[in-house]
C-alpha positions, 0 to 999 in steps of 0.5 A, spaced: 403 532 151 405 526 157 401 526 162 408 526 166 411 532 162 409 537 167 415 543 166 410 547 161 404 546 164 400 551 168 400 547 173 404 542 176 402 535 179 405 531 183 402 524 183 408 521 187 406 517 192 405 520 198 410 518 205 407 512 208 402 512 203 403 505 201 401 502 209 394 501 210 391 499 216 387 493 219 380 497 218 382 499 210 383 491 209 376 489 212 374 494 209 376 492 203 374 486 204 366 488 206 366 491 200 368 485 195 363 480 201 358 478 194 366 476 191 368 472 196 361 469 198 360 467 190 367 464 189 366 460 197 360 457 194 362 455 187 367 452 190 362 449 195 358 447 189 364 444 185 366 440 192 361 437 193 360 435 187 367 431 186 365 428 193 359 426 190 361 424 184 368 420 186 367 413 187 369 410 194 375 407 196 375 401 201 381 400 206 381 393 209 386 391 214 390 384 215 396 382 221 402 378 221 405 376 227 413 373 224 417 369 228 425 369 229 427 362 230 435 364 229 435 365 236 439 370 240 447 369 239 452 371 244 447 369 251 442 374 254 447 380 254 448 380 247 440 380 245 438 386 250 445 390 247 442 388 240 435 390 241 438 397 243 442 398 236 438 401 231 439 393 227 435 391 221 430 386 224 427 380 221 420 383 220 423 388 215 426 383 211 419 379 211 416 387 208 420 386 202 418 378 201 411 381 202 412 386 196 416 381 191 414 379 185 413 372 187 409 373 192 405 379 188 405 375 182 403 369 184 397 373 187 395 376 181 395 369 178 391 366 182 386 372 182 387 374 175 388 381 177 391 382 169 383 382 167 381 388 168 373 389 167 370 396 168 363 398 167 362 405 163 359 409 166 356 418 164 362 422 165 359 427 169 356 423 173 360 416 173 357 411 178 354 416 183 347 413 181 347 406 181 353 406 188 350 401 193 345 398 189 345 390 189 344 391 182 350 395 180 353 393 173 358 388 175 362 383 171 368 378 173 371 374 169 373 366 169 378 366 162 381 372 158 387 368 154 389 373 148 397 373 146 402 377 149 402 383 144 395 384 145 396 385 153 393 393 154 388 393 148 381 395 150 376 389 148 368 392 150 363 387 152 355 389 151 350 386 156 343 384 152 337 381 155 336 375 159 344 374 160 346 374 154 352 379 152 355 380 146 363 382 145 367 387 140 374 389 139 376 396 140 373 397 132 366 396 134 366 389 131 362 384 135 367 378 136 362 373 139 355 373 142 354 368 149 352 367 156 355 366 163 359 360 164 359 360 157 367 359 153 368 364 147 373 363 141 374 368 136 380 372 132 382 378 130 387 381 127 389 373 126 390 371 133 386 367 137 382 369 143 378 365 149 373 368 153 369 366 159 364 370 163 364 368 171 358 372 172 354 378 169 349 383 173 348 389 169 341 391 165 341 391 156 346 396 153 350 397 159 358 397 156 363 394 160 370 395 158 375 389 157 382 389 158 388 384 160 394 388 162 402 386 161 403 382 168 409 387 171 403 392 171 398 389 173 403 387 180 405 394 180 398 396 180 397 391 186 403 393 190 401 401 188 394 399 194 398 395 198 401 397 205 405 393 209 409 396 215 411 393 222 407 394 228 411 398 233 419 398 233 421 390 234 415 387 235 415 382 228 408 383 227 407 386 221 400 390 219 397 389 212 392 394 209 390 395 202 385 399 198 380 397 194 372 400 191 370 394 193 369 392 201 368 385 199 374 385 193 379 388 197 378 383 203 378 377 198 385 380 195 389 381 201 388 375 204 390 371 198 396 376 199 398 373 205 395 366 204 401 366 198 406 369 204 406 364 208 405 358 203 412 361 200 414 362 207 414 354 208 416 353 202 422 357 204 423 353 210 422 346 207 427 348 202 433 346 206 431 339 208 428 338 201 435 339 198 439 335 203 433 329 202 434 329 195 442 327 196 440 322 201 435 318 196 441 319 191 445 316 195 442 310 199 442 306 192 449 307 191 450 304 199 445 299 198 448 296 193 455 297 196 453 293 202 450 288 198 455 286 193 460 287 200 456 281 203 456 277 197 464 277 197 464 276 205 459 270 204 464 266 198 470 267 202 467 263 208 465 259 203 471 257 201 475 258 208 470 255 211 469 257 219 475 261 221 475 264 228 477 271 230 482 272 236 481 278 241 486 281 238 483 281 231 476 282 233 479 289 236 483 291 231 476 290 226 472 294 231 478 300 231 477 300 224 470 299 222 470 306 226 474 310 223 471 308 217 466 310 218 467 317 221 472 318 214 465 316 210 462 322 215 466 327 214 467 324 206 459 325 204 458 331 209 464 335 204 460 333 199 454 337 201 459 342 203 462 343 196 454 345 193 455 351 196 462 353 198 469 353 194 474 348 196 479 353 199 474 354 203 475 354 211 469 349 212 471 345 207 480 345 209 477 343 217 474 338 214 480 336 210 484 335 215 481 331 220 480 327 214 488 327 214 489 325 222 484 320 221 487 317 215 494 317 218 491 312 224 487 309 218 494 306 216 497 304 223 490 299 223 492 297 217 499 296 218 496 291 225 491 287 221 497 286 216 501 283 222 495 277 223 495 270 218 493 271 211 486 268 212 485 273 218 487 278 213 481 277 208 476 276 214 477 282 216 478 286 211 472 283 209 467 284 215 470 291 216 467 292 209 461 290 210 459 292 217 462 299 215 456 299 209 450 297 214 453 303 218 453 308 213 446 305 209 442 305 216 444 311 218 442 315 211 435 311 212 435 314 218 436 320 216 432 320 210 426 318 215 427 323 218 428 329 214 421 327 211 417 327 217 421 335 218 418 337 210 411 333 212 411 337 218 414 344 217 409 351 219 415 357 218 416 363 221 409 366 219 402 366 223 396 370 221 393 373 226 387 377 223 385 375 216 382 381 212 374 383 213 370 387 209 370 394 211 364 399 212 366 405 212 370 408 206 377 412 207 377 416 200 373 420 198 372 423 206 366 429 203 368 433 210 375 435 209 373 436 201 367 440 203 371 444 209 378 445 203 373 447 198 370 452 202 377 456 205 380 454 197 374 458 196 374 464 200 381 465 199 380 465 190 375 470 192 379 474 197 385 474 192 380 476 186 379 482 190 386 484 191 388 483 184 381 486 181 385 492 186 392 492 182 390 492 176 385 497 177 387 502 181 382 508 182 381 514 187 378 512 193 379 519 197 377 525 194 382 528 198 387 526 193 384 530 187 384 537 191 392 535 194 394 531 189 391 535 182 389 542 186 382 542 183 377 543 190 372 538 190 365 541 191 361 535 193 362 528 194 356 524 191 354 518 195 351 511 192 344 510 192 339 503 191 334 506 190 337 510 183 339 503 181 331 501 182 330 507 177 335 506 172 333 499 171 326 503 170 328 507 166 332 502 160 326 498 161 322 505 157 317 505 163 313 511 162 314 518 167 319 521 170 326 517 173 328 522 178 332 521 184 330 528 187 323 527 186 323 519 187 326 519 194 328 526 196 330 524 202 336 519 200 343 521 201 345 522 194 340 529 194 341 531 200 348 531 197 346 534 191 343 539 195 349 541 198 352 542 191 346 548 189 350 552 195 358 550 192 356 553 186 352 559 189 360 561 191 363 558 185 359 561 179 361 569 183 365 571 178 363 567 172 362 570 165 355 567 164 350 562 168 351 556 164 355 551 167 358 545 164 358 539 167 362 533 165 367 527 166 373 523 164 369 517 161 362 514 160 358 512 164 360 515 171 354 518 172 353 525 169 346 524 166 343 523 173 347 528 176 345 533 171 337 531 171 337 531 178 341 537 180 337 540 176 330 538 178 333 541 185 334 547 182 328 548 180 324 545 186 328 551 190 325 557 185 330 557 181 328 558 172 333 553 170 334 550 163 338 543 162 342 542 156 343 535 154 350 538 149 353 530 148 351 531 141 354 523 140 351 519 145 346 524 149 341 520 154 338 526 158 332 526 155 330 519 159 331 521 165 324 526 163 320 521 161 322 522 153 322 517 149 324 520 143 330 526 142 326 529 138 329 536 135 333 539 139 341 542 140 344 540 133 338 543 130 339 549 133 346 550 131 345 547 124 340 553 123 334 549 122 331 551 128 330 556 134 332 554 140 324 556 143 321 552 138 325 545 140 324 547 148 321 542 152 317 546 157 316 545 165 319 537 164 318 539 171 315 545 174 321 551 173 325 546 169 326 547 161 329 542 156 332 541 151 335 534 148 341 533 142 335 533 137 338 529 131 344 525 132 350 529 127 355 526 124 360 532 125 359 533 132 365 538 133 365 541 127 358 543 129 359 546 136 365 550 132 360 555 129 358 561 131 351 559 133 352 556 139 355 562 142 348 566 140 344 560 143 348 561 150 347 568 150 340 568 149 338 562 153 342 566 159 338 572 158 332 567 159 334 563 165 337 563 172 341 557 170 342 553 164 346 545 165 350 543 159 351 535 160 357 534 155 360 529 152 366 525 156 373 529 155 378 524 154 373 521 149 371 527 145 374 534 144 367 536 144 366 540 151 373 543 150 370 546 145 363 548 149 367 550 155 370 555 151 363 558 151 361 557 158 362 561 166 363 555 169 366 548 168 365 541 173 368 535 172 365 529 174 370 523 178 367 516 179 369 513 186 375 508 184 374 509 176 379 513 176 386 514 176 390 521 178 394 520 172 387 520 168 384 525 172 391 529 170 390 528 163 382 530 162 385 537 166 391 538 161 385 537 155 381 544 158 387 547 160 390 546 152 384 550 151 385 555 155 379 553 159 380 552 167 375 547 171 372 550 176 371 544 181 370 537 181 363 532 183 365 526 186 360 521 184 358 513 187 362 513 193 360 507 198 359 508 206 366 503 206 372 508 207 378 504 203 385 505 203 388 508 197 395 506 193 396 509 187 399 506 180 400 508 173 395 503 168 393 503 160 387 505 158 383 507 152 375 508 152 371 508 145 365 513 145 362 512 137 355 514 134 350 509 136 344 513 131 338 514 134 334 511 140 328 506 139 322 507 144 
């Protein structure tokens, strides 16, 4: 029958949960953590363990710093006014243009170059414990490499290298196959898989047989791997000082990396700026041969034609018109050479180059009114002038590109950028990664938090009865006593599996503890509940093993005997029965299946005075047909002659969800008590042991509600699977 199919049952539960039953209160919470505290402390110092290790075992990483100061040489356009509006718009600056130069690949590669960050060379250290041991020590494993050279495929591939005594080392591919042996300062050549590879070892400190492991990465990736540790970001809003920092494992490394950094910036930054000049200066040295000759072969023909005029002066008129026309000349050649640099970088439509265009138009139009002046002057003037106009029209033009070729030179020699360093790169003392405080501080909270959380999913998936009250609203089944925890009958029970000789009882132990003062109250309940049973035998069991019902059964027991009462105390779990320990007894013996097998008379198994007033009798030999055993006639007769015997006889059955074996004894018994364990239990298990008796016809006259704590939880109620397993385990050995 369901558990939930109550329509035909005798009586009917309601395992609903009660109104507002799902609100719990701040005292049940601290309660509830109070008792899971060993949890919580367990997993908070796991977690203490586990961090402190990952902050002992992780290597440091070291910050250094460096600054930039990057100068706006543009100027401000528009006057002081434009500049102070400018600085109030949200505009670019010229430092966030130089970040990104920063991390370029230009300047980044010609880091690594220079550096030779591509050439990975990492001792190998345990697992476990890393580099933690040797961390700090002069001597740690170190190894830097002068040359690595192997083809491009080949970049990625894991080489190793082995130091051995007195320096020397011994180098081997990825198989293990030793390429070559040498020395510091030493180059190597070697093949493998038919390409060639050179090594050379700037400097090795690591003892014999310490590995190192050998790499060359692709150089995309190892500029990435360098940009990954560089940060650059400007210092304040428009202030044009950039602050640098990089992380390195080594102080020393680090510092000597970021200022090969900035050293690369601003040594690009000057070429940049020398850029300009340098390509104007190559078109004047391309020009200046082409004018020296122009100029050379002109004084030529001037001096052969005076040679055949002979001397010829010049009028005033003539002598103007030559100066006029040496002017313009030049000026037409000017603008002439400087369209020609402008057609390096614009088109000819362009607006720079028409404007150039038309004054070369104007000057051209009072070119020709000269020329037309000149062709008015005698012939032999004509060609004079011509002539001299020529020539002083190439000196013009050759001395003024000298001069600014000159110039131009002295500008390239004398060119700084726009870039200063400020502060080069130090060391630094202290690491930023990892910071153990804040590891120790998470590690704990992380913790306390996975304890605390243990506790509350342990409470999901394991709902049990925390209140008593529940089992009597609940299910209508009074509770006649309510069994607090005892210390002192864990101390007993381990005694007891250890096979220790003498009794391994509560009440005669430590007669004061609160478990037997409950107990105590328990002899009077039953007093009241047994007035209108059949007979004094009471039978005493539970929804599941281990709950309790052996130690409530001996002690109880004992209680009874101590007040005068002649009691027997039947240990009637015919499968797994264990009440023989709690006596002393380290054999069962004979006993109960052999009383109801007919091979024995329940006096001749006896064990008298256990405890003074207090008979027992154990399961004898385990059966293999319990149930079918406890069916015979023979039990019956047992009871009814035992009760003739004793004031109150004890049966300590087996479990009911288990075994249908104490539905079958509680038939014969007057007064059926069944055992709850605080927070073993759900009510629905609770409602199916009671459908099992009440199946038989049998009510249970109250329940013992065992093992509660001194913390009062809050209680919510869910439903949940369970199975229990309750086999023969033969017999004891002592």
């Amino acid at each position: 029958m369901s558990p939930t199919d109550q329509s035909s049952d005798p009586v009917a539960w309601d395992l609903r949960e009660p109104e507002g039953g799902g609100q719990t209160s701040l005292g049940e919470h601290i309660a509830t953590l109070w008792e899971g505290r060993y949890l919580i402390l367990g997993a908070t110092l796991l977690a203490l363990l586990l961090g402190g290790y990952y902050a002992w075992r992780k290597s440091p990483v070291y910050q250094v710093d460096a600054m930039l100061q990057v100068e706006d040489k543009k100027g401000g356009k528009g006057g002081p006014g434009m500049e102070a509006l400018s600085s109030l718009l949200d505009q670019p600056t010229v430092a966030q243009a130089e970040i990104e130069i920063l991390k370029s690949n230009l300047v980044l590669g010609r880091t690594v170059e220079a550096q030779a960050l591509d050439i990975v060379a990492q001792p190998t250290f345990n697992p476990l414990v890393g580099d933690a041991l040797v961390r700090r020590r002069a001597d740690a494993p170190s190894l830097r490499i002068e040359r690595f050279e192997l083809p491009t495929p080949l970049r990625g591939t894991h080489f190793r290298l082995i130091a051995e005594a007195n320096g020397t080392f011994r180098w081997e591919d990825p198989d293990g196959q030793v390429l070559a042996t040498g020395h510091e300062g030493e180059e190597l050549k070697a093949v493998w898989q038919g390409q060639p590879l050179v090594l050379q070892v700037r400097h090795l400190v690591a003892p014999p047989g310490q590995r190192f492991s050998l790499t060359r990465q692709p150089f995309l990736q190892a500029i990435e791997d360098l940009r990954q540790g560089l940060q650059v970001a400007e210092k304040g809003r428009q202030t044009n000082i950039l602050g640098l920092s990089f992380e390195h494992r080594s102080p020393d490394r680090g510092a000597e990396i970021l200022n090969e950094i900035v050293a690369q910036y601003v040594r690009q930054n000057i070429e940049r700026k020398a850029e300009e000049a340098s390509k104007t200066l190559a078109f004047l040295q391309e020009q200046l041969p082409q004018l020296k000759a122009k100029l050379e072969a002109a004084e030529n023909q001037l001096n052969q034609y005076r040679m055949q005029a002979g001397s010829v002066d010049l009028p005033e008129e003539a002598k103007l018109v030559l100066k006029q026309s040496v002017d313009l000349e030049s000026q037409m050649l000017a603008l002439k050479q400087k369209k020609q640099e402008l057609l390096r970088t614009y088109k000819q439509r362009a607006d720079v180059v028409e404007n150039l265009d038309d004054q070369l138009t104007k000057l051209s139009a009072e070119a020709r009114q000269i020329d037309g002046r000149v062709r008015g002057l005698p012939r032999t003037q004509q060609e004079l002038v011509r002539l001299m106009r020529d020539v002083q029209v190439d000196t013009d033009m050759y001395t003024a590109l000298l001069n600014n070729a000159q110039q131009l030179q002295v500008a390239k020699a004398g060119e700084i950028g726009n870039a200063r360093i400020v502060d080069s790169a130090m060391p630094s003392l202290k690491p930023v990664r990892p910071q153990k405080n804040t590891i120790i501080t998470l590690a704990a909270l992380g913790g306390m938090i996975v304890g605390i959380g243990l506790i509350g999913l342990r409470r999901v998936l394991h709902r049990g009865v925390e209140d008593p009250r529940l089992i009597e609203s609940r299910l209508g089944l009074p509770v006649v006593v309510t069994v607090p925890h005892s210390d002192q009958q864990a101390a007993i029970h381990k005694a007891m599996e250890r096979r220790e000789g003498g009794l391994h009882l509560l009440a005669q132990a430590h007669p004061d503890d609160l478990a037997v003062e409950s107990l105590r109250s328990l002899r009077t309940s039953l007093h009241f509940t047994m007035m209108d049973a059949k007979n004094p035998v009471v039978l005493i069991t539970g929804p599941a093993p281990t709950i309790g019902k052996t130690f409530l059964s001996a002690n109880f027991a004992a209680l009874l005997a101590q007040s005068g009462t002649r009691v027997l105390v039947v240990d009637g779990d015919l499968r797994k029965g264990l009440l023989h320990r709690p006596f002393g007894l380290l054999e069962r013996g004979e006993g109960l299946s052999e009383i109801l097998s007919g091979k024995a008379d329940w006096k001749a198994v006896l064990h008298p005075e256990v405890v003074p007033g207090l008979d027992l009798i154990t399961t004898g030999t385990l059966p293999p047909n319990p149930a079918e055993l406890l069916m015979t006639s023979r039990l019956p007769d047992f009871l009814q002659q035992v009760s003739a015997a004793y004031d109150l006889i004890l049966i300590d059955a087996a479990p009911v969800l288990a075994v249908t074996d104490p539905v079958i004894l509680a038939k014969n018994v007057g007064t059926v008590l069944l055992i709850a364990k605080a927070r073993a239990h759900s009510l629905e298990e609770l409602q199916i042991a009671l459908q099992r008796f009440e199946s038989g016809g049998v009510k249970v006259n109250g329940c013992i509600f065992n093992d509660v704590t001194a913390i009062k939880v809050g209680y919510q109620y869910y439903r949940y699977a369970y199975h229990y397993t309750y086999k023969n385990q033969g017999k004891d050995k002592p």
